[in-house]
N, C-alpha and C positions, 0 to 999 in steps of 0.2 A: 493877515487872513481873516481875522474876526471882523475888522475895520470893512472887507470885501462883503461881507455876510450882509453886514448891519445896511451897507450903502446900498447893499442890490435891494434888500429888504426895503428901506424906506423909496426906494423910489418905486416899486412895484406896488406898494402902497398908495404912493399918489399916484400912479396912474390909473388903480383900482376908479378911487373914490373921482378921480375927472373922468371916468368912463361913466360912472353912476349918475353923476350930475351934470353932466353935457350931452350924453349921447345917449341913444337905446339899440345899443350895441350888445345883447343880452348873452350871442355866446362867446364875446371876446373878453367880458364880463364873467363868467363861467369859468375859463381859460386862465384867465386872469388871477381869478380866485385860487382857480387850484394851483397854479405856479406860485403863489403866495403861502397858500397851506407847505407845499413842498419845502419853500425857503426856509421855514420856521421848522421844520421836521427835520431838513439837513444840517440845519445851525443846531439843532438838540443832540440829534447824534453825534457834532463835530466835539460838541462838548462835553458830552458821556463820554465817547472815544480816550478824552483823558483821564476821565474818573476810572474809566473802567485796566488803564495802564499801572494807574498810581494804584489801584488795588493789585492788578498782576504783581508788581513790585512788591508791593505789603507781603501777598501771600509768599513769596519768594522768601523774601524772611524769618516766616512764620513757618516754612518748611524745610528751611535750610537748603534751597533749590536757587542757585542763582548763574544757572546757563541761559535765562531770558537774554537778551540784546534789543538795542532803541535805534530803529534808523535816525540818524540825522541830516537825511536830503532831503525831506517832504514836509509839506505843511507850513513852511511860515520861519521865522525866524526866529521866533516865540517859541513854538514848540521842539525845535534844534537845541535849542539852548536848556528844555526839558532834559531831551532825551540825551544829550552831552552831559548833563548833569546824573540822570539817572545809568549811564554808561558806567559812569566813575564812579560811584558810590556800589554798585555791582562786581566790578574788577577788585576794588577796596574789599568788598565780603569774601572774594574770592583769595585774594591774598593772604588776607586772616587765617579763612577759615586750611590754604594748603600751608601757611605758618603751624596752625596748630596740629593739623595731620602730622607735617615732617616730626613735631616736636613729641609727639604721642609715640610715633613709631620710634622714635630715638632714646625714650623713654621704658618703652616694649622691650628693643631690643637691649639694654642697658640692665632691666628685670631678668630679661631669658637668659642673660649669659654670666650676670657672676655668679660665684660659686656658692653662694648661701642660699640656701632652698626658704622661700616668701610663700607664703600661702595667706588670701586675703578671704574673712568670709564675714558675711554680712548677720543681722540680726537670729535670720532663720536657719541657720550655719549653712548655708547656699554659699559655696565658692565662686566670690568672685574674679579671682586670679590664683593662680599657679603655677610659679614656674619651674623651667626644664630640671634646674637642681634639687628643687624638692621631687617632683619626679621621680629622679635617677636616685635621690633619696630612698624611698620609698618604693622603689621598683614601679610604679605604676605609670599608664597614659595618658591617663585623662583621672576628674575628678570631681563631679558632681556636689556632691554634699559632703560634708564633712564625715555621719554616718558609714560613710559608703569603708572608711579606714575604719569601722568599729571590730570586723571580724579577724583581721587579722593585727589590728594594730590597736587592743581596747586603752591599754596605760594612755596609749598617747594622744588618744581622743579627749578622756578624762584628763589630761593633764592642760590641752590648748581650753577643753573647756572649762577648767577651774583658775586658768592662767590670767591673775591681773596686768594691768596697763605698769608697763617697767617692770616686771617681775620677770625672772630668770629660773630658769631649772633644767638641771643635768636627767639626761632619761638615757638606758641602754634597752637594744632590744635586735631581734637577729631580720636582716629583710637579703634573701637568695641566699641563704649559706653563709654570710658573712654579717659580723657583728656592727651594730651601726652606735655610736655613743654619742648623744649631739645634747646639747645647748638651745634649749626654748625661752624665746622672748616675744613678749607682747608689746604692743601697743594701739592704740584706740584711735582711731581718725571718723571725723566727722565730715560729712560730703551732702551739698545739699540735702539738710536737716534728719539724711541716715547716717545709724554710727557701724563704724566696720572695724572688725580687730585683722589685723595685720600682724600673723604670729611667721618671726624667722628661724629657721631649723640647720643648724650649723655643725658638722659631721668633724665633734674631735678626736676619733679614736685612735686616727693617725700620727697626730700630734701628741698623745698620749703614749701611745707603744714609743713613737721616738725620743719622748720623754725620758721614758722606762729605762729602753735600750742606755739611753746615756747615761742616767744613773748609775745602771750594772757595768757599763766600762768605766763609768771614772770610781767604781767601788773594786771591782777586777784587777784594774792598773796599782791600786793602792794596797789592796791583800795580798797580791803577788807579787808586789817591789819588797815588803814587810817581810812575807815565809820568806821568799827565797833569799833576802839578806838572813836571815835566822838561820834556815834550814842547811845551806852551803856550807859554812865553817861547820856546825855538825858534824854532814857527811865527808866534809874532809878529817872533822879528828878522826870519826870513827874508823873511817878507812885508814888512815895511818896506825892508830892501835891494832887493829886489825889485822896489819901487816906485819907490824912486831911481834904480834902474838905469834903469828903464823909460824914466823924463824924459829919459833921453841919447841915446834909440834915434827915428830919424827916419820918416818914412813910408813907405822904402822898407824898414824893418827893418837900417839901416845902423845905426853908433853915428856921431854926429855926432864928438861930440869925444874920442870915445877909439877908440883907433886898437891898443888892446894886445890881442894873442890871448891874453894872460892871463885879463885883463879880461872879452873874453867869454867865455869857461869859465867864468869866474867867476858868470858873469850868469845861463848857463844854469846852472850846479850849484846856484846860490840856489832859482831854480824850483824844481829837480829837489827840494829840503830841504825847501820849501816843500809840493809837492803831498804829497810821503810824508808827511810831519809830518801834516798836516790827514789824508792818510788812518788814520794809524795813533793818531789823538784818537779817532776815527771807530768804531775796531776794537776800545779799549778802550772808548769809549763804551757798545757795543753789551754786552760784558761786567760794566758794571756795570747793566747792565738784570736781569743775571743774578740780583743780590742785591736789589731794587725791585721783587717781585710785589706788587701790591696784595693786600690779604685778602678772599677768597672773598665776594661780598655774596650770601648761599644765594637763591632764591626756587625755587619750585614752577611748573615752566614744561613745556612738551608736547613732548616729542623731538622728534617729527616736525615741528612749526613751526620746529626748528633745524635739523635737515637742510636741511628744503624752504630755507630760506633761504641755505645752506649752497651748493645746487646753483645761486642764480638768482645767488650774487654769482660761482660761477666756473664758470657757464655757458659764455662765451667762452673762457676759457685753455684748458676741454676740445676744444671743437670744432677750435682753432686748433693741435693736437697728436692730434688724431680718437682723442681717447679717449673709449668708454663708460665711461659714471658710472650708478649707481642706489644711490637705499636702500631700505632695509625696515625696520619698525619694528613689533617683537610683543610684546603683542598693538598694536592700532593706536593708542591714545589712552595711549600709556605713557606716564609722570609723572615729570623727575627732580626733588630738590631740590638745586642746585648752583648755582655762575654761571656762567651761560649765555655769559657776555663772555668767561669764560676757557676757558670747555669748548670753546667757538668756536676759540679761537686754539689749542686743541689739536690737532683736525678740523682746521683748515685748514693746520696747521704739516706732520703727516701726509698727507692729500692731497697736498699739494705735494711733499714725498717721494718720494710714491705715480708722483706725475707725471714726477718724473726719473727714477727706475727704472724706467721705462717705455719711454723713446726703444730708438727704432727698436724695437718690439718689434709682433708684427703680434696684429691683433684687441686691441690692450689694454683693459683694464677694468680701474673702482675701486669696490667696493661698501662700502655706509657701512652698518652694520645695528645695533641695539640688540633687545634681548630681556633676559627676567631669567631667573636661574639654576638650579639648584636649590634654593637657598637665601634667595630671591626677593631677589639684589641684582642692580641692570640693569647690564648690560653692553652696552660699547658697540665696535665692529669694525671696523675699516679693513682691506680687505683689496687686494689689486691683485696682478694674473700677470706681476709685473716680474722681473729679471734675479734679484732677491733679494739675501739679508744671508749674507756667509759665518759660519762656524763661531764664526770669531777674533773678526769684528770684533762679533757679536753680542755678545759678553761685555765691549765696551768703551761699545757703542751707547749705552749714559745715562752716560758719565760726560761731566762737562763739556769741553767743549775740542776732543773727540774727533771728527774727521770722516772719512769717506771721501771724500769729492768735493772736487775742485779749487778750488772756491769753498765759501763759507759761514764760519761762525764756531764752530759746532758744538758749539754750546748750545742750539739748537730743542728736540732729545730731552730734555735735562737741563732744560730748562724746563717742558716738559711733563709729566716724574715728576713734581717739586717742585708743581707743581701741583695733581697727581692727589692729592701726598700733603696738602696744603693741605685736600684734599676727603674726608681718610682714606679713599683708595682708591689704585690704585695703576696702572699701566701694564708691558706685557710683550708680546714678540712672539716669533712665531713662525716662521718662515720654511724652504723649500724650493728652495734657488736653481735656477733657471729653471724655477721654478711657481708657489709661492703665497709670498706674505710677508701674515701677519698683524699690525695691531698690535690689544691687546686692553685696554680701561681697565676697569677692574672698580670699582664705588661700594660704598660702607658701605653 
């Protein structure tokens, strides 16, 4: 095509200059000229035409934009082999750059989904990432600045912003009613020439309680294999003396043939060994119930058939202490998959609870309710306007052993986590002494 340019050009030229010197042909001359001017105007554009590509292409690059395309049926052979070339090196950018998309989004979603909450922020503590697990950590949606957690969450601001590169630290702290205990780590990344700390926040509370839990069964299993080898032969002598005593005692409760006030001390403190021993077989008994949960037999059963059944078997206790009771169940036909045998002895371990915290308190009430979340796991509520859980003993309320009340064993509560957690979910409450005390069981 250039080679066309050049040849129409030089011959238009000599026939210019044989018109000027042969003939006085003035407007073919004219004509002449200006088809000449033309040729040199069209050869200039032919060949800006490419400059002005090779810059299209430049800027494509320079804006990350490379939906341009290069015909290769026009113009020459020469320039085919341009635009084939610039085709390919385009397709090539295009490759790259949905290589890197796929591998970012794969990356994205590989952040958003495991279960250690990342939080990424830049020099001016402007968040540059966060994901779903710190979130759900934190209860929040979104997250602007790091600030933005100063009100309700100050330790843990001041901890991510005193936290070195490789440095670790345990923080507790409560976010919706439940207690969150996690593991802070830092570390420092550099990305063209800004530096970003990258602190991970790792929820062991879970792992901690089931820690716990284990401890106190494999310390449970041990104190109770111990008393009750001990305590058994006891209550067997005592009760066998006890029995021979008895033969010597007449029907007026005299002793016939023994006449020693030793003797009867004697008789009665055998009793006395006797009743404690069988109670306190009784006491560790109950305790290794502690370590003996059956395992979970799951079915897909209607809440509200367990409520309702809930309220017909402690009908009586309530009337007989004028407590209202009701539940509610949302939406109505709610569905758990758990067992029902043990979710029962949860409810009703609660209630009962419910129902001592209650005396002498006027108008009492105990509402049983289920609804699911926002996260659509059901949740299940015990609530009751009893005297309430103080400050202290809240924080001891699931461990084993632990009671407030005069009587009991006070492993009810410690049965009923182990339980929840049998069910991967978990139990926590809430309380406002002399107004509401919640307990709340949340399901996987």
């Amino acid at each position: 095509m250039v080679f066309l340019f050049i040849g129409a050009f030089f011959l238009t030229l000599l026939l210019l200059v044989w018109l000027l010197l042969q003939t006085s042909y003035y407007a073919t001359i004219v004509v002449i000229l200006l088809l000449l001017i033309a040729q040199v105007y069209s050869f200039i554009k032919y060949i800006e035409k490419t400059n002005v590509e090779i810059t299209r292409f430049l800027n494509g690059i320079h804006y990350d934009d490379f939906s341009a395309t290069y015909p290769t049926n026009s113009r020459g052979k020469t320039f085919k082999e341009l635009h084939r070339e610039l085709n390919r090196v385009v397709s090539k950018f295009q490759e790259i750059r949905a290589e890197k998309e796929a591998q970012y989004h794969y990356l994205r979603s590989i952040v958003q989904h495991i279960n250690i909450g990342l939080i990424a922020i830049d020099e001016y503590q402007k968040v540059q990432l966060i994901n779903n697990a710190a979130k759900r950590l934190l209860g929040i949606n979104h997250l602007d600045t790091l600030q933005m957690l100063q009100e309700n969450f100050p330790e843990l601001v001041a901890s991510i912003e005193a936290l070195h590169s490789e440095e670790k630290k345990v923080l507790k702290f409560q976010v919706n009613e439940e207690i969150a205990q996690i593991t802070l780590s830092a570390t420092s990344i550099k990305l063209l020439g800004k530096t970003y700390k990258l602190v991970s926040l790792q929820d062991i509370h879970t792992e901690l309680e089931e820690k716990e839990m284990e401890a106190w069964q494999n310390l449970t299993r041990v104190l109770t294999h111990e008393i009750i080898n001990s305590v058994t032969p006891i209550t067997s002598l005592a009760s066998t003396l006890a029995q021979e005593l008895d033969e010597q005692v007449d029907d007026n409760g005299g002793y016939e043939f023994i006449e020693s006030e030793e003797i009867k001390d004697a008789h009665k403190a055998i009793q006395v060994i006797e009743k404690r021993s069988a109670a306190l077989v009784d006491f560790v008994t109950d305790f290794r119930n502690f370590t003996k949960i059956p395992s979970p037999k799951f079915q897909l059963f209607e809440i509200e058939e367990l409520f309702k059944g809930i309220e017909i078997l402690m009908k009586d206790d309530f009337k007989k202490v004028d407590i209202t009771f009701h539940y509610e169940v949302q939406p109505a036909h709610l569905q758990l998959s758990a067992d029902p045998a043990l979710i029962e002895q949860i409810l009703i371990n609660l209630i009962t609870n419910s129902m001592q915290a209650l005396h002498n308190i006027a108008e009492a009430r105990i509402v049983l309710s289920a609804q699911v979340d926002e996260n659509s796991k059901v949740i299940m509520k015990v609530s009751d306007n009893g005297a309430g859980i103080s400050e202290e003993a809240r924080k001891h309320i699931f461990v084993p052993f632990f009671t407030t009340k005069r009587t009991g064993s006070g492993i009810g509560l410690s049965l009923s986590r182990q339980i929840m957690r049998m069910h991967g979910g978990s139990i926590t409450v809430n309380s406002v002494p002399k107004q509401e005390t919640t307990f709340t069981l949340k399901f996987a």
